[in-house]
C-alpha positions in Angstrom: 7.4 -18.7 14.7 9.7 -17.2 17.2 12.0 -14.2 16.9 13.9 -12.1 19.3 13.9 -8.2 19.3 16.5 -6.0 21.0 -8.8 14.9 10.4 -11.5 14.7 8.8 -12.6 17.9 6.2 -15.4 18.1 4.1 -15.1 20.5 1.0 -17.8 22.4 -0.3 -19.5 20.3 -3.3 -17.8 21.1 -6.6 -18.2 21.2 -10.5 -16.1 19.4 -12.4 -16.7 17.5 -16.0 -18.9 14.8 -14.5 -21.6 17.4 -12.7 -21.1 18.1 -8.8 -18.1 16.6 -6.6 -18.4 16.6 -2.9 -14.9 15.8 -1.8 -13.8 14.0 1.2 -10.3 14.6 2.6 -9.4 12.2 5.7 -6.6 13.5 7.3 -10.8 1.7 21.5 -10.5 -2.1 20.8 -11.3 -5.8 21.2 -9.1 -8.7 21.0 -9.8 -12.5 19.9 -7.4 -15.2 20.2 -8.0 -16.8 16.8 -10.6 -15.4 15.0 -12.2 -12.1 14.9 -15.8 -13.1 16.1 -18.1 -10.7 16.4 -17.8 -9.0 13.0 -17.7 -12.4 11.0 -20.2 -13.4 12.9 -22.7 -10.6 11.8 -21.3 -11.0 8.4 -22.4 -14.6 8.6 -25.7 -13.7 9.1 -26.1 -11.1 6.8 -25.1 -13.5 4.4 -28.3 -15.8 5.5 -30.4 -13.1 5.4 -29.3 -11.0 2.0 -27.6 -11.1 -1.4 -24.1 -12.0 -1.3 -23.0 -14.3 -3.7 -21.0 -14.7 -6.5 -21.9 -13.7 -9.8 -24.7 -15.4 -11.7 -26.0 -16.9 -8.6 -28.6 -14.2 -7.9 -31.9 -14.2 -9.2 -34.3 -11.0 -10.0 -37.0 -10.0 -7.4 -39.3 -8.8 -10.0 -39.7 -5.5 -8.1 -36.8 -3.7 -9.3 -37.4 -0.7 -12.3 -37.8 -2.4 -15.9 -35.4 -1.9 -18.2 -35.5 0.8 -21.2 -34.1 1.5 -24.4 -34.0 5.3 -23.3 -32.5 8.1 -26.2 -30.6 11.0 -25.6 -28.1 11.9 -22.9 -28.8 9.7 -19.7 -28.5 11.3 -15.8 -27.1 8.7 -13.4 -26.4 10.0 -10.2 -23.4 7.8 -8.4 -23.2 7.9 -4.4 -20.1 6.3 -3.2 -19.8 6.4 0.8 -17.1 8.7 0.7 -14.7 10.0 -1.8 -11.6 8.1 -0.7 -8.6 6.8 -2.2 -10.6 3.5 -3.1 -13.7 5.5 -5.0 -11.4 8.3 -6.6 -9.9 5.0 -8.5 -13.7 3.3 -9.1 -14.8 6.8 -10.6 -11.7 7.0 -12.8 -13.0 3.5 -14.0 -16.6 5.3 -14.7 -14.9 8.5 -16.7 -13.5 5.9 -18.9 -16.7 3.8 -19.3 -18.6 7.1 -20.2 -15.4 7.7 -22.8 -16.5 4.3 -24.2 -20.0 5.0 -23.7 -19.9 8.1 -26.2 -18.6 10.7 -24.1 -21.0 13.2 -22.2 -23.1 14.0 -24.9 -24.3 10.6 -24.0 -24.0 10.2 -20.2 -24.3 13.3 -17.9 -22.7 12.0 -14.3 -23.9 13.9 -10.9 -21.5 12.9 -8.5 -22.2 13.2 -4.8 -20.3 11.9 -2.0 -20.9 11.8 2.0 -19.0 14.1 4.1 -18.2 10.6 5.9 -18.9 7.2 5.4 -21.1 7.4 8.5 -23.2 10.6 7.0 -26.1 8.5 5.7 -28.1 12.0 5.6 -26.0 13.3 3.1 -26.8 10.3 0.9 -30.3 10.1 1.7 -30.6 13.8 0.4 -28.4 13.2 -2.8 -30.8 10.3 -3.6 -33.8 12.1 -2.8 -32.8 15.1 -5.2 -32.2 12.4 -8.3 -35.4 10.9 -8.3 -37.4 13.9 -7.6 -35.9 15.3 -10.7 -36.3 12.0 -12.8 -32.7 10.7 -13.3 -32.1 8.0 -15.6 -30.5 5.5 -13.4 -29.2 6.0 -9.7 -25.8 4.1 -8.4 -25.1 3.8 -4.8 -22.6 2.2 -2.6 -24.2 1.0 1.1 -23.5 1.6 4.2 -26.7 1.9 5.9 -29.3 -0.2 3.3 -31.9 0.4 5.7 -32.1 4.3 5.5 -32.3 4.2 1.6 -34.9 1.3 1.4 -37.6 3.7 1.0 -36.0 5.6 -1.7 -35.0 2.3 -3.8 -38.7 1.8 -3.4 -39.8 4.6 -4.3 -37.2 5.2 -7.2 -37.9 1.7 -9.0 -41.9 2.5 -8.7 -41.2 6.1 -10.6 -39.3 3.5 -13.3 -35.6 4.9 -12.2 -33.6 1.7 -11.5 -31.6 1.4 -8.6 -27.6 0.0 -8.8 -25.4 -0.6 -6.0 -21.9 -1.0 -5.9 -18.7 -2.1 -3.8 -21.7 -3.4 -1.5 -20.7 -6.5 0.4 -24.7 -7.4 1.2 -27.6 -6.2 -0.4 -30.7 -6.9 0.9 -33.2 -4.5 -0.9 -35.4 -6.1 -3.6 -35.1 -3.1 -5.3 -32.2 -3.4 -6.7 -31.3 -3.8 -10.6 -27.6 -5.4 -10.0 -24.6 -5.2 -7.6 -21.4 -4.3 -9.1 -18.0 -4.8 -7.5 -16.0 -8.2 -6.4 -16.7 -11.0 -3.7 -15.4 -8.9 -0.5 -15.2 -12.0 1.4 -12.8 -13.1 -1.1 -10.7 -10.3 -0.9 -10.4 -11.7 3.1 -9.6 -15.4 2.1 -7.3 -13.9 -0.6 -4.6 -12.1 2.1 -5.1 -15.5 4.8 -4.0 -17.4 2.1 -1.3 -15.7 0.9 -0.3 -16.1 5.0 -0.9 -19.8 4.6 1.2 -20.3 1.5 4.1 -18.3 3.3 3.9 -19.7 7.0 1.8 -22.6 6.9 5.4 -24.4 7.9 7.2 -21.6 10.5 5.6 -23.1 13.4 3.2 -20.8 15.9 2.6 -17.3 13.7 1.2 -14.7 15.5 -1.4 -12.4 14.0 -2.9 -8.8 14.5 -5.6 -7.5 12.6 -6.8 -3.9 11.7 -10.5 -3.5 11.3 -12.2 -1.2 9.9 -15.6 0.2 10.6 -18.5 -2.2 11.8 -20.6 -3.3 9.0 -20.7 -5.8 5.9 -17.4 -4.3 4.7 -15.5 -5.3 7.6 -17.5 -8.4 8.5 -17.2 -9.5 4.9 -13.8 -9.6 4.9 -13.4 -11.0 8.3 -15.5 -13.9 7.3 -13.2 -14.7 4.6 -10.4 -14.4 6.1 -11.5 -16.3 8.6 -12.4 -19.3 6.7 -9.3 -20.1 5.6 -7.1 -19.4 9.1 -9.4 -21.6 10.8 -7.9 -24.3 8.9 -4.4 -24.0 10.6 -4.5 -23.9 14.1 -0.5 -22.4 14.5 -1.8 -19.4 12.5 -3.2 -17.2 15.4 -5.3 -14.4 15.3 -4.2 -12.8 18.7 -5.9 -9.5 18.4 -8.4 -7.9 16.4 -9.0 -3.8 16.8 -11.1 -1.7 14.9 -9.1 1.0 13.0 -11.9 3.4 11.5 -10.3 2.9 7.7 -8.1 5.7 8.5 -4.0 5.8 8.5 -4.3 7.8 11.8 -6.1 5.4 13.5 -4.3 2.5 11.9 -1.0 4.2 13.6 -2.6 4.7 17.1 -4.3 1.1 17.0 -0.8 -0.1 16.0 1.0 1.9 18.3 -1.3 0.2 21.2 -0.9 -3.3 19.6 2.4 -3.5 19.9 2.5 -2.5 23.6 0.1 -5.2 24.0 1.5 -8.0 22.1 5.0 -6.9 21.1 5.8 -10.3 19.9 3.4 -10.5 16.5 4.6 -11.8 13.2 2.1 -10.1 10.7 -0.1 -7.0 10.7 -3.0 -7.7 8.8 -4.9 -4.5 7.2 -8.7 -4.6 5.8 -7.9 -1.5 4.0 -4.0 -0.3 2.9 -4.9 3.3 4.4 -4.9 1.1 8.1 -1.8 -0.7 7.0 0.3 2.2 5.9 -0.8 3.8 9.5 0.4 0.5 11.2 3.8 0.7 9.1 4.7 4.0 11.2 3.9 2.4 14.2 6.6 -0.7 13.1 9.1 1.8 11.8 9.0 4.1 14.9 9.7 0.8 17.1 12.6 -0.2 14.8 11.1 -3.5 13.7 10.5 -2.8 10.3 11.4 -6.5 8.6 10.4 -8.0 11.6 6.8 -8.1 11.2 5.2 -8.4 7.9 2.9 -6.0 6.5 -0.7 -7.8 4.5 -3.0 -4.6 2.7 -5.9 -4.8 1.1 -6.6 -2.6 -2.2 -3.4 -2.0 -3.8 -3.5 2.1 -3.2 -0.2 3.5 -4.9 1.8 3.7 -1.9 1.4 0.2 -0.9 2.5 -1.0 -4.1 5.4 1.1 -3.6 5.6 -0.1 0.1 6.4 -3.7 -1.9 9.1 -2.7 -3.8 10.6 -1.3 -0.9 10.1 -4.1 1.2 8.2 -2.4 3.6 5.1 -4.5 2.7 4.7 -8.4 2.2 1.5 -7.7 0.3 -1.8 -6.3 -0.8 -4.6 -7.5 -2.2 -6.1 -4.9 -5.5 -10.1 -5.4 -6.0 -10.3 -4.3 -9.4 -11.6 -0.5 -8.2 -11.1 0.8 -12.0 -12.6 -2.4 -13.6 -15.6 -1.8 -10.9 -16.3 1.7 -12.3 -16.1 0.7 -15.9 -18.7 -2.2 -15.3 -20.7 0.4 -13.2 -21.2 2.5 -16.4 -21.4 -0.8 -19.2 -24.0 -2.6 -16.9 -26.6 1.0 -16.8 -26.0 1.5 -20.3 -27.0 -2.2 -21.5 -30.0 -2.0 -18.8 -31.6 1.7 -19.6 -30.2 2.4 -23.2 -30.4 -0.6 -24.5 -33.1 -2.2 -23.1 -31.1 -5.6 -22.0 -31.1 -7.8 -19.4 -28.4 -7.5 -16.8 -27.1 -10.3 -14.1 -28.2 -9.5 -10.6 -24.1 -9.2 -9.8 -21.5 -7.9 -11.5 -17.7 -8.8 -9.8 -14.6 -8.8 -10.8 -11.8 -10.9 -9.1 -9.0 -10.4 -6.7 -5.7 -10.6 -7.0 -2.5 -10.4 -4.5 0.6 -8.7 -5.5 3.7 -9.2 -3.5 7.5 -9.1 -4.7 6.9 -11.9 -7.1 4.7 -9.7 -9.4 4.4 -6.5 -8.2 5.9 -5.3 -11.3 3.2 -6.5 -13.8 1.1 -4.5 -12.2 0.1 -1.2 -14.9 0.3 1.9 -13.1 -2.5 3.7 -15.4 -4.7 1.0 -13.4 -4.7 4.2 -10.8 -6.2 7.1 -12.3 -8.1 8.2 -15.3 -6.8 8.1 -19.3 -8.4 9.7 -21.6 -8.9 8.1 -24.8 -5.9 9.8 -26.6 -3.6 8.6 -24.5 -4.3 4.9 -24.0 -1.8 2.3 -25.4 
């Protein structure tokens, strides 16, 4: 398809209703001609190696904590990798799963989130503190598996069982269940909502924000990369790493389209990237000229849509995600049940055609008195 064209803060940790909030605020490149390589790649091979499957199709290791029929008010600690837009929504999902659950007489929450998603220290010592003062369950969200190891060992051998969450690969046998979506299909989801709108337009041209390196990104990529490869006109022309943020999104934007000013669709792993990369096409004037594909459904991109700013996003169920977080513990250490090994919901795209079915309370926390 052708077309002619005339800072990153930590805060000081917190109390708030759930126990202790550490809050995040957040304030270089390689190219491929069809296919971003090197992340899928790794994500390929993390798959051969690890956990990462679809529900059902994982099987218990045996070495993970037993489950209990535990009395009282349970402690779970809950480690996201930073206290983004994304987790902000999955803990409003776990507030109303403790309202469900009883309330906090039944569920005490300790909340503690890196002062980055690189800052595996800070999660290290969050996890460290839980079992050493004999929490009831622990749930984490990876980014470095091999740093924790230990602790999952040494957490399901004190009986405190281990749950991850929103974590693309897991490859500790330590773990009780994973709880989140397919990420990969969150990646075949947007290529082939690209397919189903310009499988026919000829030679497309595609750029695509990254984010960090790891199973997040490579995830993703892998998906996504299944299905392009299918269509050979569909061209990945460059593929940049964009750090998650909307600055860097902006910048790597800014730089893309010096580079290749002649791209049909920006692709986003993350809307905070895309909604950077949307400056970049607005300060150049081309704003309807090349079509914007998020991933996560954050407020302003479902705005984006209805303004026609964005073609569209993919939403990964971050509520849904923090309701099964709190459901899944409660069956495993309350009630002594059995849980599946993964725990995902599914995808959906929203673009102009049903943007407006999508429920708004889906972003933030209701309390029980004011649900419908």
């Amino acid at each position: 398809m052708t077309r002619s064209r005339s800072a990153l803060r930590y805060i000081r940790p917190r109390a708030t209703a759930f126990g202790v909030v550490a809050v995040l605020t957040v304030g270089g490149c390689a190219t491929s001609n069809e296919t971003a390589t090197s992340s899928a790649k790794a994500g390929a091979a993390d798959a051969g190696k690890c956990d990462v499957t679809k529900e059902g199709d994982v099987k218990s290791s045996g070495l993970e904590a037993p489950p209990t029929k535990k009395t009282g008010t349970l402690k779970i600690g809950f480690s996201p990798t930073a206290m983004d837009t994304y987790y902000k929504r999955v803990l409003a999902g776990v507030q109303e799963g403790i309202d469900s659950a009883g309330g906090k007489s039944k569920i005490k929450l300790d909340v503690q989130a890196p002062s980055s998603q690189s800052a595996t220290d800070d999660q290290v010592r969050s996890v460290e503190a839980w079992i050493s003062q004999g929490y009831d369950a622990i749930a984490v969200a990876l980014y470095n598996e091999n740093a924790l190891e230990p602790l999952f060992k040494k957490a399901s051998a004190k009986g405190i069982p281990i749950f991850t969450f929103n974590s693309p690969v897991v490859c500790s046998p330590y773990y009780v269940s994973n709880i989140g979506y397919d990420q990969s299909e969150g990646g075949r989801a947007q290529a082939q909502w690209i397919v189903d709108h310009y499988k026919n337009k000829g030679t497309v041209k595609i750029a695509m924000l990254e984010g960090l390196p790891g199973p997040h990104t490579s995830e993703r990529l892998r998906g996504f990369n299944a299905v392009l490869s299918k269509y050979p006109d569909l061209k990945v022309v460059t593929s940049q790493p964009a750090g998650w943020t909307r600055a860097q999104g902006l910048s790597v934007t800014e730089n893309i389209l010096t580079a290749h000013p002649d791209i049909d669709i920006l692709v986003a792993l993350y809307d905070e990237m895309a909604l950077g990369g949307l400056e970049a096409i607005k300060a150049r004037g081309l704003t309807g000229d090349i079509a914007v594909v998020g991933y996560e459904n954050m407020s302003e991109a479902n705005a984006a849509i209805k303004k026609g700013d964005f073609a569209a996003t993919v939403d990964t169920g971050a509520k849904q995600e923090g309701r099964n977080i709190i459901s899944t513990i409660e069956k495993y250490v309350a009630q002594g049940e059995r849980v599946p090994r993964t725990v995902f919901d599914k995808v959906t795209v929203y673009d102009k055609t049903n943007i407006d079915s999508f429920d708004p309370d889906d972003y933030g926390y209701v309390p029980p008195a004011k649900k419908k």
